[in-house]
mmCIF file of the C-alpha atoms, coordinates in Angstrom:
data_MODEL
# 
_entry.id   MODEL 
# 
loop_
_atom_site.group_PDB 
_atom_site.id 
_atom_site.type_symbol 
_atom_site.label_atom_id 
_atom_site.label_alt_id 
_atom_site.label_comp_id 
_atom_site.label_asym_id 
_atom_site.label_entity_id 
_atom_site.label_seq_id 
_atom_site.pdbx_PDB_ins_code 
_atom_site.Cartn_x 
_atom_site.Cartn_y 
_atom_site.Cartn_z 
_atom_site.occupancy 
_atom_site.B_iso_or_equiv 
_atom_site.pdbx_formal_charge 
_atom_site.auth_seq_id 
_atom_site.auth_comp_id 
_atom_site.auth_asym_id 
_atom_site.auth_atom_id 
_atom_site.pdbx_PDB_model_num 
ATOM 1   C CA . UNK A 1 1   ? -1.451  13.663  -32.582 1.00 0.00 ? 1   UNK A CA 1 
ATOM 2   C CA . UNK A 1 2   ? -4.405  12.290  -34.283 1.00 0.00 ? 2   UNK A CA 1 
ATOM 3   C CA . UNK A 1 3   ? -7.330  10.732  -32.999 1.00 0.00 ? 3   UNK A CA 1 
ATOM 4   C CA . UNK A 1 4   ? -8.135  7.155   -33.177 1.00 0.00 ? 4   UNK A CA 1 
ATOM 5   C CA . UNK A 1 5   ? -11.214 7.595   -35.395 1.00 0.00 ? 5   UNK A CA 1 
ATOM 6   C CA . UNK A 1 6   ? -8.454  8.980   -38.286 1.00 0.00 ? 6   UNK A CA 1 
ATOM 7   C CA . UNK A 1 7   ? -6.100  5.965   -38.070 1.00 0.00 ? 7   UNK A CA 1 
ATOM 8   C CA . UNK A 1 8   ? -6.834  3.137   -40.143 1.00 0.00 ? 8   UNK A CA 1 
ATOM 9   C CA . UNK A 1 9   ? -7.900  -0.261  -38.645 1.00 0.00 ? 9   UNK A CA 1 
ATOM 10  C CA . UNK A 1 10  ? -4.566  -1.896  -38.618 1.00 0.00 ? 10  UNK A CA 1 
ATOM 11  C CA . UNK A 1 11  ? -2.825  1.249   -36.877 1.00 0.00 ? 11  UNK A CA 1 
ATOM 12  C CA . UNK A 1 12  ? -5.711  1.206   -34.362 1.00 0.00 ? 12  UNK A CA 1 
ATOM 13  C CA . UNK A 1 13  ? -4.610  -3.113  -33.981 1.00 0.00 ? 13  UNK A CA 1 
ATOM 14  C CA . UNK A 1 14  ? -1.410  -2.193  -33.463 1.00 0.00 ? 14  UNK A CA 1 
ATOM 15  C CA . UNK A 1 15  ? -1.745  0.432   -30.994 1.00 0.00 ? 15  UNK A CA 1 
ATOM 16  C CA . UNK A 1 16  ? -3.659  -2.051  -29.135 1.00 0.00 ? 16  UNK A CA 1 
ATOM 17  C CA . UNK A 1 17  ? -1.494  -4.466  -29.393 1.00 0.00 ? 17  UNK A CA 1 
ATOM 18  C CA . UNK A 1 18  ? 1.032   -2.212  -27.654 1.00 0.00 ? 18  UNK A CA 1 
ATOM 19  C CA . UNK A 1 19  ? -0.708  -1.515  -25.087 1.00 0.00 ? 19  UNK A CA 1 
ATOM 20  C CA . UNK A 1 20  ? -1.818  -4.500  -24.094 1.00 0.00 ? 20  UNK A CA 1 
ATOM 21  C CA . UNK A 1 21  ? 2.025   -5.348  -23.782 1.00 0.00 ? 21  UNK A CA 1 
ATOM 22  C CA . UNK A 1 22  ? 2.978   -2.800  -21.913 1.00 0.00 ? 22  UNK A CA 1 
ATOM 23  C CA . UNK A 1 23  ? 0.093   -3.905  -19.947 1.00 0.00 ? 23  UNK A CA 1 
ATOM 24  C CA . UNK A 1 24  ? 1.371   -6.879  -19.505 1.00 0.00 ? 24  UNK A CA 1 
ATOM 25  C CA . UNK A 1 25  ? 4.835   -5.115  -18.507 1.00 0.00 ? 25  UNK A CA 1 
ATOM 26  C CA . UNK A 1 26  ? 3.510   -3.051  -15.815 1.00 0.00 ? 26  UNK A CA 1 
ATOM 27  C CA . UNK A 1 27  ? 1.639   -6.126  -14.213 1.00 0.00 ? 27  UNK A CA 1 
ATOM 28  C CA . UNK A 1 28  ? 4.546   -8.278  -14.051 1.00 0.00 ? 28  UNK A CA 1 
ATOM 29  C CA . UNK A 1 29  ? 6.484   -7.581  -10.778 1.00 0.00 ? 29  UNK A CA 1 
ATOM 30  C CA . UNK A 1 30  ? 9.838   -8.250  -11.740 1.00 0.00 ? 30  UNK A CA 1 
ATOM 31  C CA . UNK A 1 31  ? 9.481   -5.747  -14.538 1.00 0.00 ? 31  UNK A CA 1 
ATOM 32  C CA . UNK A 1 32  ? 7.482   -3.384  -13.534 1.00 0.00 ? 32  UNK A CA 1 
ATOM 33  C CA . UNK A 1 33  ? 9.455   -1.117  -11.678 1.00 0.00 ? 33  UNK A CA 1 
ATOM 34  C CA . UNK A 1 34  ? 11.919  -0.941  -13.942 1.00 0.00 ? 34  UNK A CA 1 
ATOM 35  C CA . UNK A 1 35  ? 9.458   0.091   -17.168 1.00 0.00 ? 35  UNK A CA 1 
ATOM 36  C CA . UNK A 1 36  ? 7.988   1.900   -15.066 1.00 0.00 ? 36  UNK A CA 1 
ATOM 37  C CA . UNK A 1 37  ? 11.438  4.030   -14.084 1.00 0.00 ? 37  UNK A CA 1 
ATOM 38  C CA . UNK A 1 38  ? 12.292  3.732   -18.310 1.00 0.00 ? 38  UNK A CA 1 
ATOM 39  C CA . UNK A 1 39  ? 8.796   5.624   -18.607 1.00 0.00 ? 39  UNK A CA 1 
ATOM 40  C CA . UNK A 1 40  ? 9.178   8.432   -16.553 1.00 0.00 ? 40  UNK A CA 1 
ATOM 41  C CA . UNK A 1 41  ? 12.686  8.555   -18.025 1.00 0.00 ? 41  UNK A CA 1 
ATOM 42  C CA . UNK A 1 42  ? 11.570  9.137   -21.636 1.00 0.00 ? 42  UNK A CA 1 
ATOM 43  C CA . UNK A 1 43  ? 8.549   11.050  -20.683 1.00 0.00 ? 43  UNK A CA 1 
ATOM 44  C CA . UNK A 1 44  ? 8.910   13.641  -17.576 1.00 0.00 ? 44  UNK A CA 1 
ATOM 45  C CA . UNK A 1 45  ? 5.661   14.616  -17.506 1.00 0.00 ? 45  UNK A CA 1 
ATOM 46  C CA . UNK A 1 46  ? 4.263   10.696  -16.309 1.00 0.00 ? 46  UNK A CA 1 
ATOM 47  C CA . UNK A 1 47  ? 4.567   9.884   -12.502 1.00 0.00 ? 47  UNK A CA 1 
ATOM 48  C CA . UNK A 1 48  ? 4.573   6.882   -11.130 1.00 0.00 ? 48  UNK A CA 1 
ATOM 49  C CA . UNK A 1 49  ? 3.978   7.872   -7.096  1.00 0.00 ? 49  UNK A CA 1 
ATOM 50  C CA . UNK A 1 50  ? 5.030   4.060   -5.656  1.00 0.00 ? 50  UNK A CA 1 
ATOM 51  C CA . UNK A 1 51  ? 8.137   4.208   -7.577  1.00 0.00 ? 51  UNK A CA 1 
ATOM 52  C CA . UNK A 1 52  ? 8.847   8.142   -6.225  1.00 0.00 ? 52  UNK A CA 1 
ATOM 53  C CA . UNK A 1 53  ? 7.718   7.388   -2.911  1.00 0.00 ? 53  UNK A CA 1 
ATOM 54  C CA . UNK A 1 54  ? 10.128  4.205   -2.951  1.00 0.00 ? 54  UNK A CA 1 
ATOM 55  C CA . UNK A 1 55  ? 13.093  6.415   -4.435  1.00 0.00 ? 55  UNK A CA 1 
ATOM 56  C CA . UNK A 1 56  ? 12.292  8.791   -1.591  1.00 0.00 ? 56  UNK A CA 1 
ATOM 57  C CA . UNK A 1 57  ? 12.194  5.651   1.535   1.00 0.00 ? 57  UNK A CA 1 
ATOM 58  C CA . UNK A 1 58  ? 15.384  4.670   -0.165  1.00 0.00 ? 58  UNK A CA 1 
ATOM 59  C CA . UNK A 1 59  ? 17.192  7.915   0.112   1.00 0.00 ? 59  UNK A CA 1 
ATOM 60  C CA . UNK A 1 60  ? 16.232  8.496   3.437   1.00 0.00 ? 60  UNK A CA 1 
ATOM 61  C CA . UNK A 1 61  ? 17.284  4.601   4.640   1.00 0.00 ? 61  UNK A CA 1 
ATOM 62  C CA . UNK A 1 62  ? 20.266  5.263   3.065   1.00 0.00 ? 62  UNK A CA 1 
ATOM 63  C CA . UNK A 1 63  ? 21.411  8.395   4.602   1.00 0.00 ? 63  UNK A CA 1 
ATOM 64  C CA . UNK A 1 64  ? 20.066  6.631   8.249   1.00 0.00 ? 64  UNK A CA 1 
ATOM 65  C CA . UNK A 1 65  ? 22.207  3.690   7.368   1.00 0.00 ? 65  UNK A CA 1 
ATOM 66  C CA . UNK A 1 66  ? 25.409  6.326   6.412   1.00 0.00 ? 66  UNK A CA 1 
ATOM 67  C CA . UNK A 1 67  ? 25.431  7.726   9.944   1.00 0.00 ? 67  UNK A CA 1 
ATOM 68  C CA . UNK A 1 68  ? 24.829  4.278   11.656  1.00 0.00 ? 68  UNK A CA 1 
ATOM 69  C CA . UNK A 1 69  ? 27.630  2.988   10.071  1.00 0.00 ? 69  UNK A CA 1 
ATOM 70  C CA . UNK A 1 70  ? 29.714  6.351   11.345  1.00 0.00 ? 70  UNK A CA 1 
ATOM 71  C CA . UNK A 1 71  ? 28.214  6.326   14.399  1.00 0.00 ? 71  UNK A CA 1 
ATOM 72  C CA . UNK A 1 72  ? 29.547  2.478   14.707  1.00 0.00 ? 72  UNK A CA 1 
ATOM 73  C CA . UNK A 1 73  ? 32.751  3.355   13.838  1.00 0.00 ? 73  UNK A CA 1 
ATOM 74  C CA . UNK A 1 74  ? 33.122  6.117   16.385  1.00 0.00 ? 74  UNK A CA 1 
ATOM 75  C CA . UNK A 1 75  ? 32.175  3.267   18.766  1.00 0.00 ? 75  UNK A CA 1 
ATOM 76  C CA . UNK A 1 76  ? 34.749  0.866   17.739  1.00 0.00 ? 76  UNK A CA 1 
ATOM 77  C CA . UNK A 1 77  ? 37.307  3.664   17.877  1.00 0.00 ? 77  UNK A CA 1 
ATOM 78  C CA . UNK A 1 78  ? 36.484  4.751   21.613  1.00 0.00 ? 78  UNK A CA 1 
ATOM 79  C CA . UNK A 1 79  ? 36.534  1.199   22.656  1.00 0.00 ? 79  UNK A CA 1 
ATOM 80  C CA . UNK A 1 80  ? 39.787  0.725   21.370  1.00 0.00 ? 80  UNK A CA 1 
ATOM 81  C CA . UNK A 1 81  ? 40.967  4.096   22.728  1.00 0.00 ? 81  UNK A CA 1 
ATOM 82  C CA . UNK A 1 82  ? 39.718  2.940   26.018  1.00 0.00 ? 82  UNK A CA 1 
ATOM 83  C CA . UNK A 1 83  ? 41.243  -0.543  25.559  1.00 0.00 ? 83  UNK A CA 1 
ATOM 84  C CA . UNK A 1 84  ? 44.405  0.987   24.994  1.00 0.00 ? 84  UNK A CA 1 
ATOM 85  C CA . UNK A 1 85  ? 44.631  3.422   28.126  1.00 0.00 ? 85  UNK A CA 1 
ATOM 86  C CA . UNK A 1 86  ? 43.851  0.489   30.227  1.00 0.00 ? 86  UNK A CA 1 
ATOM 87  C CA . UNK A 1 87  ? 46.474  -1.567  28.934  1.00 0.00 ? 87  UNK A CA 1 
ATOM 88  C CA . UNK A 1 88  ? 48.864  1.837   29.235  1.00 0.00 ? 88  UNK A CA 1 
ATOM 89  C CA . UNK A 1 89  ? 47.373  2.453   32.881  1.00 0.00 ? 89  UNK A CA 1 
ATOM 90  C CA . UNK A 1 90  ? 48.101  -1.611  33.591  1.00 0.00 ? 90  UNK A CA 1 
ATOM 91  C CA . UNK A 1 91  ? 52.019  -1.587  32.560  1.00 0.00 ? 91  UNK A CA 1 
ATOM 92  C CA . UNK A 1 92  ? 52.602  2.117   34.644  1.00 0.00 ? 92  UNK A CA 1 
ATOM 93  C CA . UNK A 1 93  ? 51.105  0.224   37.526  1.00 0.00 ? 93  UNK A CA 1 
ATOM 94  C CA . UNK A 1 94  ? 53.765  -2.124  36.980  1.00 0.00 ? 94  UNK A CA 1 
ATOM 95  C CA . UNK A 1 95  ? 56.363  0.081   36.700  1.00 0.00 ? 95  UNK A CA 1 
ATOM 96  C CA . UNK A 1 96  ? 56.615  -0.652  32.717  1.00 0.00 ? 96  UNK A CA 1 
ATOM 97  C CA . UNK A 1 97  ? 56.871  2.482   30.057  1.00 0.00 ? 97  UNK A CA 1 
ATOM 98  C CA . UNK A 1 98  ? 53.603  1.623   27.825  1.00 0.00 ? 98  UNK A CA 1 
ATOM 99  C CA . UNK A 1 99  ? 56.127  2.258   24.446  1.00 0.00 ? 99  UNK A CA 1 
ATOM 100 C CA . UNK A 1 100 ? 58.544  -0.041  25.869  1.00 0.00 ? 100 UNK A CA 1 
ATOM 101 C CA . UNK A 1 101 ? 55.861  -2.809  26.252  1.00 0.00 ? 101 UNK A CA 1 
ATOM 102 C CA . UNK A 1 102 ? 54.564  -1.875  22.417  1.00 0.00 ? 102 UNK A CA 1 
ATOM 103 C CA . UNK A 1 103 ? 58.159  -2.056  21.027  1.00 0.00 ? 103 UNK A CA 1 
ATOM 104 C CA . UNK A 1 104 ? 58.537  -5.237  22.389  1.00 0.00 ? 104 UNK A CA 1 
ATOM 105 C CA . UNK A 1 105 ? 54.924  -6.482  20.636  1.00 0.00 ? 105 UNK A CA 1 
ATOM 106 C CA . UNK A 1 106 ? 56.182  -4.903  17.367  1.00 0.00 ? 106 UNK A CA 1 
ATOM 107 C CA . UNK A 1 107 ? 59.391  -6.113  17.259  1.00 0.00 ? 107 UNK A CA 1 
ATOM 108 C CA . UNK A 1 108 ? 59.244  -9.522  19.062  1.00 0.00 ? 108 UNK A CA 1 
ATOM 109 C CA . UNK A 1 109 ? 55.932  -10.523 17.410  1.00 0.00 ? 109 UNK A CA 1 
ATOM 110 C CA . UNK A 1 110 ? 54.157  -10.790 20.798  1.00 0.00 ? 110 UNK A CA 1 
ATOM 111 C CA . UNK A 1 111 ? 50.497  -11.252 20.107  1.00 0.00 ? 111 UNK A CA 1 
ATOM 112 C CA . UNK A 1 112 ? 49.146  -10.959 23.627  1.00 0.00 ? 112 UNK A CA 1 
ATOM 113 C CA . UNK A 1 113 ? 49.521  -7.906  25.784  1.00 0.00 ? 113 UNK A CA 1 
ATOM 114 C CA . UNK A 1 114 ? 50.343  -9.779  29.378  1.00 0.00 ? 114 UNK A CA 1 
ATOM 115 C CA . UNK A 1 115 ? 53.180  -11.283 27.703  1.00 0.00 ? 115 UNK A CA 1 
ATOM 116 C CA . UNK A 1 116 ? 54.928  -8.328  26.506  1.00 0.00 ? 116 UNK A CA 1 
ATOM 117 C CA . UNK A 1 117 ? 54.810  -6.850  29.883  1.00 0.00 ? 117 UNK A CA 1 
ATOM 118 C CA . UNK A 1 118 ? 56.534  -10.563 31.282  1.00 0.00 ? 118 UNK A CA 1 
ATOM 119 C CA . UNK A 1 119 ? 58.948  -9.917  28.283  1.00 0.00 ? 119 UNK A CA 1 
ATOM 120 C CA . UNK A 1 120 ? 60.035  -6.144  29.239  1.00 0.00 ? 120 UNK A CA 1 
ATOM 121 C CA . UNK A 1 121 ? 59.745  -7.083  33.047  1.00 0.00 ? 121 UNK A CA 1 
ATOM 122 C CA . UNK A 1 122 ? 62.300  -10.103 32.264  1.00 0.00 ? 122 UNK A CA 1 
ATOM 123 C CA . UNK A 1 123 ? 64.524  -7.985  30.139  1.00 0.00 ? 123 UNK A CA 1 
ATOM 124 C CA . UNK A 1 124 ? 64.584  -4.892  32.487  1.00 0.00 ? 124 UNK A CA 1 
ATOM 125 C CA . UNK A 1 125 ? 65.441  -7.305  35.419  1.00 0.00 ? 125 UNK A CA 1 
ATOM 126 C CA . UNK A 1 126 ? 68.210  -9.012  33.240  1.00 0.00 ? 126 UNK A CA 1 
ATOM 127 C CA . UNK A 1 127 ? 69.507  -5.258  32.403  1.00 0.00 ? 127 UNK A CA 1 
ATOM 128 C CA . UNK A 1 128 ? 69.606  -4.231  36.060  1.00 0.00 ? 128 UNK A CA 1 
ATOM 129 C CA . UNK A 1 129 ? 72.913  -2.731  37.058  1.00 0.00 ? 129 UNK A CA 1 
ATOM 130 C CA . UNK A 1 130 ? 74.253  -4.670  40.166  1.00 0.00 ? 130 UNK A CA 1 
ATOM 131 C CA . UNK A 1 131 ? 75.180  -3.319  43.245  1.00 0.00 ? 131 UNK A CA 1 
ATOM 132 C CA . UNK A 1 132 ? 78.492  -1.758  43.811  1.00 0.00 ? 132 UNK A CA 1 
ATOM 133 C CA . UNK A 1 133 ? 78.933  -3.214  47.473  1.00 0.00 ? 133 UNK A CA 1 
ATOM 134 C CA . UNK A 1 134 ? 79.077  -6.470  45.509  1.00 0.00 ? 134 UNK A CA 1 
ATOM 135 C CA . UNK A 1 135 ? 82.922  -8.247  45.291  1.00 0.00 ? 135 UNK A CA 1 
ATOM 136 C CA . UNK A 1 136 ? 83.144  -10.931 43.270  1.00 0.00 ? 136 UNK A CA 1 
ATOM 137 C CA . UNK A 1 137 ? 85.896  -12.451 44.701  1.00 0.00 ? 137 UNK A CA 1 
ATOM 138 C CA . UNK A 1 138 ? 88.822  -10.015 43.821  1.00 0.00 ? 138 UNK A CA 1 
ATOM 139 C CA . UNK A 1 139 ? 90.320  -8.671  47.133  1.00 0.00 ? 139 UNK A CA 1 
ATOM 140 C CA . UNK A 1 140 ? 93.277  -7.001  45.589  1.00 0.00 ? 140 UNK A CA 1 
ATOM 141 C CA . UNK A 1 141 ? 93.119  -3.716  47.916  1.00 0.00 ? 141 UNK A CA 1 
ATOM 142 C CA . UNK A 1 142 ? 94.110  -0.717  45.300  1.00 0.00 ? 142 UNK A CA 1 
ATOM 143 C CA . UNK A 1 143 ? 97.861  0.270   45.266  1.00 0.00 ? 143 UNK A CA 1 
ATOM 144 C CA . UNK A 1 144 ? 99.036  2.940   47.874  1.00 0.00 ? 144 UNK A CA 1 
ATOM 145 C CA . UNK A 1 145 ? 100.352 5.716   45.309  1.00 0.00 ? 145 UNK A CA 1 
ATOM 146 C CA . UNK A 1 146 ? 103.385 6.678   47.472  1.00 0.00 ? 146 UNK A CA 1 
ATOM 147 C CA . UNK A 1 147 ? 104.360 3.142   47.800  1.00 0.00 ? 147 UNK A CA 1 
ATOM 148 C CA . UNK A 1 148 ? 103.541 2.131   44.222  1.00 0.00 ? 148 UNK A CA 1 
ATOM 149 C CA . UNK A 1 149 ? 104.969 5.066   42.324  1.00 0.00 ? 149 UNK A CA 1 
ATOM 150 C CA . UNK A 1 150 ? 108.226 4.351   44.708  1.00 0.00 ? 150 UNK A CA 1 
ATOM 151 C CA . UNK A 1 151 ? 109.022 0.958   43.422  1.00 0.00 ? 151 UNK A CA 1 
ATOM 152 C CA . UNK A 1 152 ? 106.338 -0.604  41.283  1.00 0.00 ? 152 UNK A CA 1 
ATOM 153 C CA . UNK A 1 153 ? 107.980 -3.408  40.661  1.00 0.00 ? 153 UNK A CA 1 
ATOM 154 C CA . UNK A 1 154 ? 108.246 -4.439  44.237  1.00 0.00 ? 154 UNK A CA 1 
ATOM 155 C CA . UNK A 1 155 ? 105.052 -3.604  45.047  1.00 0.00 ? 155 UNK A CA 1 
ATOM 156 C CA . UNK A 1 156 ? 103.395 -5.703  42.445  1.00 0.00 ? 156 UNK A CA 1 
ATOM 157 C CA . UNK A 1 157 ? 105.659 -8.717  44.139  1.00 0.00 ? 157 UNK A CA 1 
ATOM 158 C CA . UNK A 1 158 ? 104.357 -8.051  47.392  1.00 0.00 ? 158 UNK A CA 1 
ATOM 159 C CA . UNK A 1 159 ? 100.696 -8.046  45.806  1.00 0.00 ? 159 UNK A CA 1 
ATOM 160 C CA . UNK A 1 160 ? 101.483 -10.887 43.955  1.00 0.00 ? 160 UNK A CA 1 
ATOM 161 C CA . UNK A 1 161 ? 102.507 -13.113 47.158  1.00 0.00 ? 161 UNK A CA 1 
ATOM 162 C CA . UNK A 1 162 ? 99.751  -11.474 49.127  1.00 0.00 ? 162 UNK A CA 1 
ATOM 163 C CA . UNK A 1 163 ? 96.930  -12.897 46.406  1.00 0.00 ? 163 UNK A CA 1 
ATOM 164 C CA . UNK A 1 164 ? 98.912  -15.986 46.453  1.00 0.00 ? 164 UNK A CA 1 
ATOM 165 C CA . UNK A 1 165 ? 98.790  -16.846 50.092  1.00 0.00 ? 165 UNK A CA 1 
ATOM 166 C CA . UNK A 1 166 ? 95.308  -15.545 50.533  1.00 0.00 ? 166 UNK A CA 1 
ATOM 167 C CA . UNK A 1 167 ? 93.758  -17.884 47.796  1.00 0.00 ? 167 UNK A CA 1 
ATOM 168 C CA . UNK A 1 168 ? 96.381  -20.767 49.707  1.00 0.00 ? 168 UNK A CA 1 
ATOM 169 C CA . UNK A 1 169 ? 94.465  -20.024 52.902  1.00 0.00 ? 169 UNK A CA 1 
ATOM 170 C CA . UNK A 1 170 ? 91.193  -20.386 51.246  1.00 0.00 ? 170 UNK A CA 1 
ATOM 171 C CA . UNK A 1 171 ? 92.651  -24.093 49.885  1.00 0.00 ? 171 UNK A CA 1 
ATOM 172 C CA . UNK A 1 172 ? 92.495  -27.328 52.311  1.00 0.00 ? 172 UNK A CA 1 
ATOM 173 C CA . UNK A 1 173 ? 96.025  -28.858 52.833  1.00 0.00 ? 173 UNK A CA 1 
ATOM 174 C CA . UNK A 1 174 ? 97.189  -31.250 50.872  1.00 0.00 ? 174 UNK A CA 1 
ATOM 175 C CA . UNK A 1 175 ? 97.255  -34.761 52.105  1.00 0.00 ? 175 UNK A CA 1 
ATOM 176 C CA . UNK A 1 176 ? 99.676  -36.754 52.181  1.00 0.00 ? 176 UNK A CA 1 
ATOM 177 C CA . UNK A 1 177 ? 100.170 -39.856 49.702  1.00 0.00 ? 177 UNK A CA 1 
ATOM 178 C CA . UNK A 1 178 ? 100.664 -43.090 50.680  1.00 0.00 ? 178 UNK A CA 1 
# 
């Protein structure tokens, strides 16, 4: 390149003139950076240490704010893991299968944990196979084979009257009209 004594007076003006605007470029903060960045873009050989060293604090805060971020997650997830085994642990207490109590939130709609466990406790209750001691009324004794197979007919007669007089026992007399 040549010197400035070889240019001619209006190259030497314009240079200036140049310069004194990227002057004014570089001294204006919201520009700055950024011609400064365009600078050491075009030309590798200019360094502008605040804007490296920023690059650099950057990177680094970035990579710090990565792993808090994973390290927040993990969090969340063991919380909920723990969450989760408590609720499992509360509902075997109670004598409640865990899945049973989450079917019942998925598939009911049940937003609320304590209620689900109500709902299966309910519906397990309702299911409940009764007793076998219980009679609900019907005291029909079972047929004797010999006597049934003899004459089936007769013995459903006999039955019959037997049922008939029971259930008149049970039955206040009539009274009388007058």
């Amino acid at each position: 390149m040549a010197s400035l004594e070889d240019l001619t007076e209006e190259q030497r003006t314009n240079i200036i003139k140049r310069a004194s605007v990227l002057q004014k470029l570089l001294d204006n903060p919201e520009v700055s950076e950024d011609v400064k960045r365009a600078i050491m873009k075009t030309d590798k050989s200019v360094r502008f240490s605040e804007v490296l060293a920023k690059d650099e604090v950057q990177g680094a805060l970035e990579g710090q704010k990565k792993k808090i971020e994973e390290l927040q997650q993990q969090m969340i997830e063991q919380n909920a893991r723990a969450a989760l085994e408590a609720r499992h642990r509360e509902a075997r207490d109670r004598g409640l299968d865990p899945a049973d109590v989450e079917k019942a939130i998925v598939d009911r709609g049940i937003g609320k944990w304590e209620t689900a466990m109500e709902f299966v406790e309910l519906t397990q209750r309702a299911a409940a196979p009764t007793p076998a001691s219980m009679n609900y009324g019907n005291s029909t004794p079972l047929p004797d084979e010999k006597e049934f197979y003899k004459d089936p007919e007769a013995w459903k007669n006999k039955t019959a009257h037997e049922v008939i007089d029971e259930l008149r026992g049970r039955r206040a007399p009539l009274r009388a009209v007058k």
